[in-house]
C-alpha positions in Angstrom: -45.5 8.7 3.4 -45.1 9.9 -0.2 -43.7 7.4 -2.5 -42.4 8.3 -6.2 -43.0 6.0 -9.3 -40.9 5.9 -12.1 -41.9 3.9 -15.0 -39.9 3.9 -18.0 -41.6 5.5 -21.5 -39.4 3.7 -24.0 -41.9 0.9 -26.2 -39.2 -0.9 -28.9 -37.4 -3.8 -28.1 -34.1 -3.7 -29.2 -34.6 -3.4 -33.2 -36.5 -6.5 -33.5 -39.6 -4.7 -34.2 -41.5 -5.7 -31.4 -42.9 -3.8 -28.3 -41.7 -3.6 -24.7 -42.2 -1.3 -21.9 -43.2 -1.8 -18.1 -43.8 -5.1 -16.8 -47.7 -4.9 -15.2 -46.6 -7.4 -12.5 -43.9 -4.8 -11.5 -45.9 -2.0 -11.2 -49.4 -3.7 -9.4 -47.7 -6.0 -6.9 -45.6 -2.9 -5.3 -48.6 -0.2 -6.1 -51.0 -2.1 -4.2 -48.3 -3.4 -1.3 -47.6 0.5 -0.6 -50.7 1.8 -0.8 -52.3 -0.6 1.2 -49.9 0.6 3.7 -50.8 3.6 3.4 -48.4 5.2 1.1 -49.7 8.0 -1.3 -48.1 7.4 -4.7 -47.2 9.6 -7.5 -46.0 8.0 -10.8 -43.9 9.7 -13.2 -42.0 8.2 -16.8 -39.9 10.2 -19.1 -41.9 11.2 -21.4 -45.1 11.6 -18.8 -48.4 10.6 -19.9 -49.2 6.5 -20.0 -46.4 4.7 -19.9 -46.1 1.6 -22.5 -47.0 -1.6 -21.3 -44.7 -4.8 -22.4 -47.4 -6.7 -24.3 -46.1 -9.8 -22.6 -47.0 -8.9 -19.2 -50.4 -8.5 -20.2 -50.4 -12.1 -21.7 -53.1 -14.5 -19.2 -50.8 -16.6 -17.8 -48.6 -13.6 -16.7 -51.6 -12.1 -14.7 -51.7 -12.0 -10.6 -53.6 -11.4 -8.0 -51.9 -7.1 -7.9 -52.8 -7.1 -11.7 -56.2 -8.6 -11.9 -56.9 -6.5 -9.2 -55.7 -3.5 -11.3 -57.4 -3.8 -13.9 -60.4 -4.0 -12.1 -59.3 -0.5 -10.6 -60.3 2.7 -12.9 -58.7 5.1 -10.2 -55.4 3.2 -10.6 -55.7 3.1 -14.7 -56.5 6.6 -14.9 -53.3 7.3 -12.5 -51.1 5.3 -14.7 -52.5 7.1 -17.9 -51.4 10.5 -16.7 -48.2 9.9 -15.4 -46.1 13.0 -14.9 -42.9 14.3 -16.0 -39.8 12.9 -14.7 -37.3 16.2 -15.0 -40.1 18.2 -13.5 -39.9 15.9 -10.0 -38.5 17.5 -6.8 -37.1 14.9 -5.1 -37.5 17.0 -1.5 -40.9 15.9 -1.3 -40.7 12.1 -1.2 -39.8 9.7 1.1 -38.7 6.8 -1.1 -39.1 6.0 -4.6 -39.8 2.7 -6.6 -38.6 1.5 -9.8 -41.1 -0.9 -11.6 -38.7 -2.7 -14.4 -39.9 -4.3 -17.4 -36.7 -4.0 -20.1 -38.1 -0.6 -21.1 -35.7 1.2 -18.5 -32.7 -0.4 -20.2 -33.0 2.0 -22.9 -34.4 5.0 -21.4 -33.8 5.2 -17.3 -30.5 4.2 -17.4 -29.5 7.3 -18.8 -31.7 9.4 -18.1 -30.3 12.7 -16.4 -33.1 13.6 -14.4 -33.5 9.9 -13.0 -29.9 9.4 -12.3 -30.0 13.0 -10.4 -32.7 12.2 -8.8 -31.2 8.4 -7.3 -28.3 10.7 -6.0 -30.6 13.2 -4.2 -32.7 10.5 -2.7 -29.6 8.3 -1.4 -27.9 11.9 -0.2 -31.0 12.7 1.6 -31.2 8.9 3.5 -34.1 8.3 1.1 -34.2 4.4 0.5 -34.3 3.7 -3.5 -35.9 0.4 -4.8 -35.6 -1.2 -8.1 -37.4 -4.7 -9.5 -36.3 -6.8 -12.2 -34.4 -5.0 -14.8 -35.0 -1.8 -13.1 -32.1 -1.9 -11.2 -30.4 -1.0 -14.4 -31.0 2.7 -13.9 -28.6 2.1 -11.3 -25.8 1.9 -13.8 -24.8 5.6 -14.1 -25.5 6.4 -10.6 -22.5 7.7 -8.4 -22.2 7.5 -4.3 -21.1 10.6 -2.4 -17.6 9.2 -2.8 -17.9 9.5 -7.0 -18.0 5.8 -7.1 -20.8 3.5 -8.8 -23.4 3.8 -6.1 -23.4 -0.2 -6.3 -20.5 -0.4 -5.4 -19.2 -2.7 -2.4 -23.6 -2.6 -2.0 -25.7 -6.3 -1.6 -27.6 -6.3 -5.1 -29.3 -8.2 -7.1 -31.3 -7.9 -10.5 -32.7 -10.0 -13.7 -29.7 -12.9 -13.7 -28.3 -13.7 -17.1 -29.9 -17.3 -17.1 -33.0 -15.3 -17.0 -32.4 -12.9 -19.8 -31.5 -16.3 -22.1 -34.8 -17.7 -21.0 -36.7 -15.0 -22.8 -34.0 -15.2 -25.4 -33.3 -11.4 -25.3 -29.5 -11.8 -24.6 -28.7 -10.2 -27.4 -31.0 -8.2 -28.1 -30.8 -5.9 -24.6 -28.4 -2.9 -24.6 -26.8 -4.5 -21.3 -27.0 -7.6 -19.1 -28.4 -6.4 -15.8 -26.2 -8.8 -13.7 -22.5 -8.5 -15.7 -24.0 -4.5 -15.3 -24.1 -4.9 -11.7 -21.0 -6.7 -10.7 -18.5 -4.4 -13.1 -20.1 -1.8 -11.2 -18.6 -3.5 -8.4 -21.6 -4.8 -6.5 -22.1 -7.7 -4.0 -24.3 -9.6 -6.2 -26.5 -12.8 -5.5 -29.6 -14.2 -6.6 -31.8 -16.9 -6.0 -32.9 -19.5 -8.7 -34.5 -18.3 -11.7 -37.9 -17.0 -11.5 -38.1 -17.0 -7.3 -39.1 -14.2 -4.9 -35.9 -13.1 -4.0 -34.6 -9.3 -2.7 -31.7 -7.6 -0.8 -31.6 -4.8 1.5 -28.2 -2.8 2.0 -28.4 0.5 3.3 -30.8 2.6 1.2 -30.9 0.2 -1.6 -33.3 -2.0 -2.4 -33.2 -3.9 -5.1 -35.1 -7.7 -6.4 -34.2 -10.1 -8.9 -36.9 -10.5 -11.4 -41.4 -9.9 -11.3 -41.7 -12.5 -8.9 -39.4 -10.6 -6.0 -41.8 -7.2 -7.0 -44.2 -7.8 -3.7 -41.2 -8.6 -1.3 -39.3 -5.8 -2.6 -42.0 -3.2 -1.7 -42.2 -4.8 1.6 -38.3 -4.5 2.0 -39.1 -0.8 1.2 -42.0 -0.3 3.8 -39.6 -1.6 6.1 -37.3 0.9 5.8 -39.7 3.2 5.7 -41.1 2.5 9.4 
């Protein structure tokens, strides 16, 4: 099974002068629970080439098992550094594809053409589409066959409000991934703050916050098999 990547390339948080990017939790946990399975993976951002990291996630008491393990893993850090070109994906030759999150897609991947064109081919082709954390932001523009939010009427869930006001970024993000979600018309739910949590409806995947990134690869490996 080939599995598609997309990390997000934006690196400024909000105008606060500090950095963001991908969260490394969201990427190792689901890079290692796919390939492990046997997935080949192919990562692709924006802007292509290494995607910035949230300097946050990198902090010691963020680190895992998935992202000790990565960083121990020069095949996988020389993957991530050469990351390839979103708009240049063709999305006949996957079989799924994975959105780390990270508040980096916020800015970038929720508006981005070529990632919202290539959500629609996936879900028109019965291609399940994952998202952790504040990934499932790029579902924001997204349309269903029927020209409505693809959300909509769909089980979802995402980075809750109480979360975002934990980190104290309420104000600072573009959009609140929850209020996002809901106005798009989705069935959302969550678990408490910080917990493993994801939901499976249809072709969507989608999990609430770095915590839910494992379970949300296996949700996707599920609908793979």
């Amino acid at each position: 099974m080939n599995i598609l990547m997309v990390l997000t390339s934006h690196d400024q948080l909000g105008d606060t002068g500090k950095k963001t990017g991908f969260w490394l939790e969201e990427f190792a946990a689901p890079y290692y629970t796919l390939k492990d399975a046997g997935a080949r993976l192919t990562l692709v951002s924006p802007q292509g080439g290494q995607p910035p990291l949230d300097p946050k996630s990198d902090e010691p008491d963020s680190q895992t098992e998935a992202t000790r393990r990565f960083k121990a893993d020069p095949q996988a850090q020389a993957a991530l550094a050469a990351t390839g070109r979103l708009a240049e994906v063709d999305a006949s030759g996957f079989d799924a594809v994975f959105y780390p999150g990270g508040h980096g897609p916020l800015w970038d991947l929720a508006d981005d053409k070529a990632s919202i064109a290539l959500i629609e081919a996936m879900i028109a082709a019965g291609k399940p589409v994952a998202a952790v954390c504040h990934a499932p932001g790029v579902l924001r523009d997204v349309k269903g066959a029927d020209g409505k939010p693809l959300v909509s009427g769909k089980k979802v869930t995402g980075f809750t409000n109480t979360e975002e006001e934990a980190v104290g970024l309420t104000q600072v993000v573009p959009f609140l991934v929850e209020d996002m979600l809901k106005k798009n018309g989705g069935i959302y739910s969550k678990a408490g703050d910080w917990q493993p949590y994801a939901v499976t409806d249809g072709l969507l995947v989608t999990g609430q916050n770095p915590a839910s990134s494992e379970v949300a690869a296996q949700a996707l490996l599920k609908l793979l098999a």
